[in-house]
N, C-alpha and C positions, 0 to 999 in steps of 0.2 A: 501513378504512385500512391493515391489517398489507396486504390484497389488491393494493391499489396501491406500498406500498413494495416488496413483493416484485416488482412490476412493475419499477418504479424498479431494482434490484437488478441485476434480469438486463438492464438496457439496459446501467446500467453496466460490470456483465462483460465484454458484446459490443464496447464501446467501448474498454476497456482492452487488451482481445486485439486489437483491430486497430491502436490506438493502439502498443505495444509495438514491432509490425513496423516499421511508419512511422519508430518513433523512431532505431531501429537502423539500419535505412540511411541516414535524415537524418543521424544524430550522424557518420558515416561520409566527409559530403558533402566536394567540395571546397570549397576555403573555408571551411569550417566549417561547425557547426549552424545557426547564426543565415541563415547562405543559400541553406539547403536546404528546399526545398517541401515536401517527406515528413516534415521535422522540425516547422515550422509545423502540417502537416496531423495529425502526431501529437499536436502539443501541444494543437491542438483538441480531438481526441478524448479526449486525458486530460480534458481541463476538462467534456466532455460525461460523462465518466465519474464524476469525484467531483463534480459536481451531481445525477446519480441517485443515486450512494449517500448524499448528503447527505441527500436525498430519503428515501433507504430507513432512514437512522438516526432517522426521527423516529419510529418504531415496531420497529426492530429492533436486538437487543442490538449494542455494537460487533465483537463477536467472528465473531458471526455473518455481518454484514457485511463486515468486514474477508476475512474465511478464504475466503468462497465468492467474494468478489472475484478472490481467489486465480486462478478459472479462466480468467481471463482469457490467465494465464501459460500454459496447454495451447493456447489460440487462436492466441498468438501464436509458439508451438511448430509449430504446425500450418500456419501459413502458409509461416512459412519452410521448414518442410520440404517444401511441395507446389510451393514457388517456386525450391526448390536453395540458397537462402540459403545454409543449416546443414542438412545430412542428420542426422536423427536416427537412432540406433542402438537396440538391444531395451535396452542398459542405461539409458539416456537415457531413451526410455517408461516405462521401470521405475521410474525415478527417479521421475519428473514424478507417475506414478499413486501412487506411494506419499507423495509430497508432497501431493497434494489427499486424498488417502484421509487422512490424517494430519490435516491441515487442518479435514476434515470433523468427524471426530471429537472433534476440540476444540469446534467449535462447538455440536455437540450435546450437551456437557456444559454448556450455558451455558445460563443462565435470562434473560429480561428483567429488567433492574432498572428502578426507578423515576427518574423526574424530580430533577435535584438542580441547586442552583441552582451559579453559579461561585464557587468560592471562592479563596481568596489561594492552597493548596493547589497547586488546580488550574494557575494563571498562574505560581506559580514553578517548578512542574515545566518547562511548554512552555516559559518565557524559558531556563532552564538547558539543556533538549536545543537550544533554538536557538541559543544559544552555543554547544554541543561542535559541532554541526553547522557555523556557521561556522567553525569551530578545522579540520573535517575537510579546509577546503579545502585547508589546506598538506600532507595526508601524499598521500604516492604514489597514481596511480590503478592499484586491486588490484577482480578482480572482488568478491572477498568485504567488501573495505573498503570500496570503492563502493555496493554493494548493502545493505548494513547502514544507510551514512551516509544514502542513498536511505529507506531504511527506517524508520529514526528517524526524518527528518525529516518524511515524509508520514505519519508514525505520531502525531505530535506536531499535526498541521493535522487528521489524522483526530478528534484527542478534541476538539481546538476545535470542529471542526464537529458532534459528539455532543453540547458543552455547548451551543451555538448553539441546535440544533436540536432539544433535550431539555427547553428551558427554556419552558414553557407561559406564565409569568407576561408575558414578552417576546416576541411574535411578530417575525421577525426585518422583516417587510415592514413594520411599523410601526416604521420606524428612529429615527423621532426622540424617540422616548419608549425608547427603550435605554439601558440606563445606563454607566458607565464602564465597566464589566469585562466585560460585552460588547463595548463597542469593543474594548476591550484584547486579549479572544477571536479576534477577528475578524483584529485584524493579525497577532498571531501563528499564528494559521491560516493568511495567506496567507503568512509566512515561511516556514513549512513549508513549502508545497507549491513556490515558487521554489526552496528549497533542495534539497528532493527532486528539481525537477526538474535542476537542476543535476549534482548529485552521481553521477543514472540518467544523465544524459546524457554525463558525463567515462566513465563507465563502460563505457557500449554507446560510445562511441566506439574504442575497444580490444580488450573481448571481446565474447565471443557473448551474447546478449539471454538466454539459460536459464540460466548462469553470473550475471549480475549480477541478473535479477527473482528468481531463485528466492531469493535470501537478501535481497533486499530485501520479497517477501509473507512469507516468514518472519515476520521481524521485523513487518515493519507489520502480522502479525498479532496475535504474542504479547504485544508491546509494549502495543497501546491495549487486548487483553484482559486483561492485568493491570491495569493501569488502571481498567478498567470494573469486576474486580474488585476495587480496593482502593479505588478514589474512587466508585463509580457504583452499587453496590448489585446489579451482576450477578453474583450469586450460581453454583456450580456447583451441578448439576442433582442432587437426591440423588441415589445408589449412582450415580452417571457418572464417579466417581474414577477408576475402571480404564480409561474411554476416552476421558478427557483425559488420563492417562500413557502408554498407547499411544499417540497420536494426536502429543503433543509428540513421541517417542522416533522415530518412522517421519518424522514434518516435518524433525528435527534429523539425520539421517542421510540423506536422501535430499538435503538439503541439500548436506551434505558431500560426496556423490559428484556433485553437477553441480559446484560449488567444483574437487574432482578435475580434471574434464574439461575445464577452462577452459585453451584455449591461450590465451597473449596473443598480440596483434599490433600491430603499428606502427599507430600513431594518422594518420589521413589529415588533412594540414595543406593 
């Protein structure tokens, strides 16, 4: 089973890196996102993307999934810079490689935890980040605000889909024997990810795609890894204290210098 999530995993990566590209010249289009092909086609791809890691959370810690999702963000780096999008520069690589280097290493301080069922806990955390989230639509679109709000908010659909997908007693394909707080899972996971989508997409419609995902995988790393460890029993890996504090320090800085590099631009109406 871990053999097949890990499959699931890397499908979702591929789909998130090509999704990315997609999104940022659809959010770009005229007339907006909503009548743009590239946008659509990216939206696709995200959904094909958090359906394999949905996939891959049924055996692997959220940390782990969340971080190596991450590469998606070098994919979609890679594209646009072999397409002339966005030319990347040596500091821009440097960044990028010490954000998944960083990434990495959080993840490997992380143990699987065990099965835990949903609790009141769990459901007023996600209703509270899905209020600040709606709250974020009134401030300015900022790469770093957007990417964060992005961030939270598919960080918040990410742990629904870990308790979804964590919970043995409930198989989710057997819906109608589900109980309320799985429904309840369920809708506030799909808040998140409309709201994630939203937030990514006010965002790339202004700056560059490495400026708003790099602080959105951020976040929608740290965020459901704390989670995982304070509600989920994912435990840090003994003596791997020293490379999950590397690993944050090198994420949280490498962050700040694409945040740096962020020109803005006039949004295409």
């Amino acid at each position: 089973m871990i053999l097949l999530s890990i499959a699931a995993l890397l499908l979702g990566v591929l789909a998130y890196g090509f999704a990315g590209a997609q999104l940022h010249s659809g959010s770009r289009a005229e007339g907006g996102a909503l009548r743009s092909a590239e946008w659509w086609t990216g939206t696709f791809l995200q959904a094909v993307g958090f359906l394999a890691t949905l996939a891959a959370r049924h055996s692997l810690p959220l940390l782990i999934v969340q971080s190596t999702a991450t590469l998606g963000l070098a994919i979609t780096a890679l594209l646009q810079h072999l397409s002339g999008v966005r030319r990347m520069h040596a500091r821009d690589w440097t960044a990028l490689a010490a954000l998944l280097v960083g990434l990495g290493l959080l993840a490997s301080a992380t143990l699987p935890g065990h099965s835990v069922a949903t609790s009141a806990t769990h459901l007023w955390l996600m209703t509270g980040l899905a209020v600040l989230g709606l709250l974020g639509l009134a401030l300015p679109v900022r790469p770093l605000g957007s990417g964060l709000l992005a961030g939270m908010c598919f960080s918040f659909g990410a742990i629904g889909a870990r308790l979804l997908m964590g919970d043995p007693a409930h198989p989710l394909w057997i819906f109608w024997h589900l109980p309320l707080t799985s429904w309840i899972t369920g809708i506030l996971t799909g808040v998140g990810i409309v709201l994630g989508q939203i937030h990514m997409t006010r965002g790339l419609a202004r700056h560059g795609a490495t400026q708003v995902l790099g602080p959105m995988y951020v976040l929608e790393t740290l965020l459901p890894g704390a989670v995982g460890l304070w509600l989920m029993n994912e435990l840090p890996r003994p003596g791997y204290a020293g490379f999950a504090l590397v690993g944050l320090a090198l994420a949280l800085l490498a962050t700040a210098q694409m945040v740096r590099s962020a020109v803005p631009e006039p949004e295409v109406t």
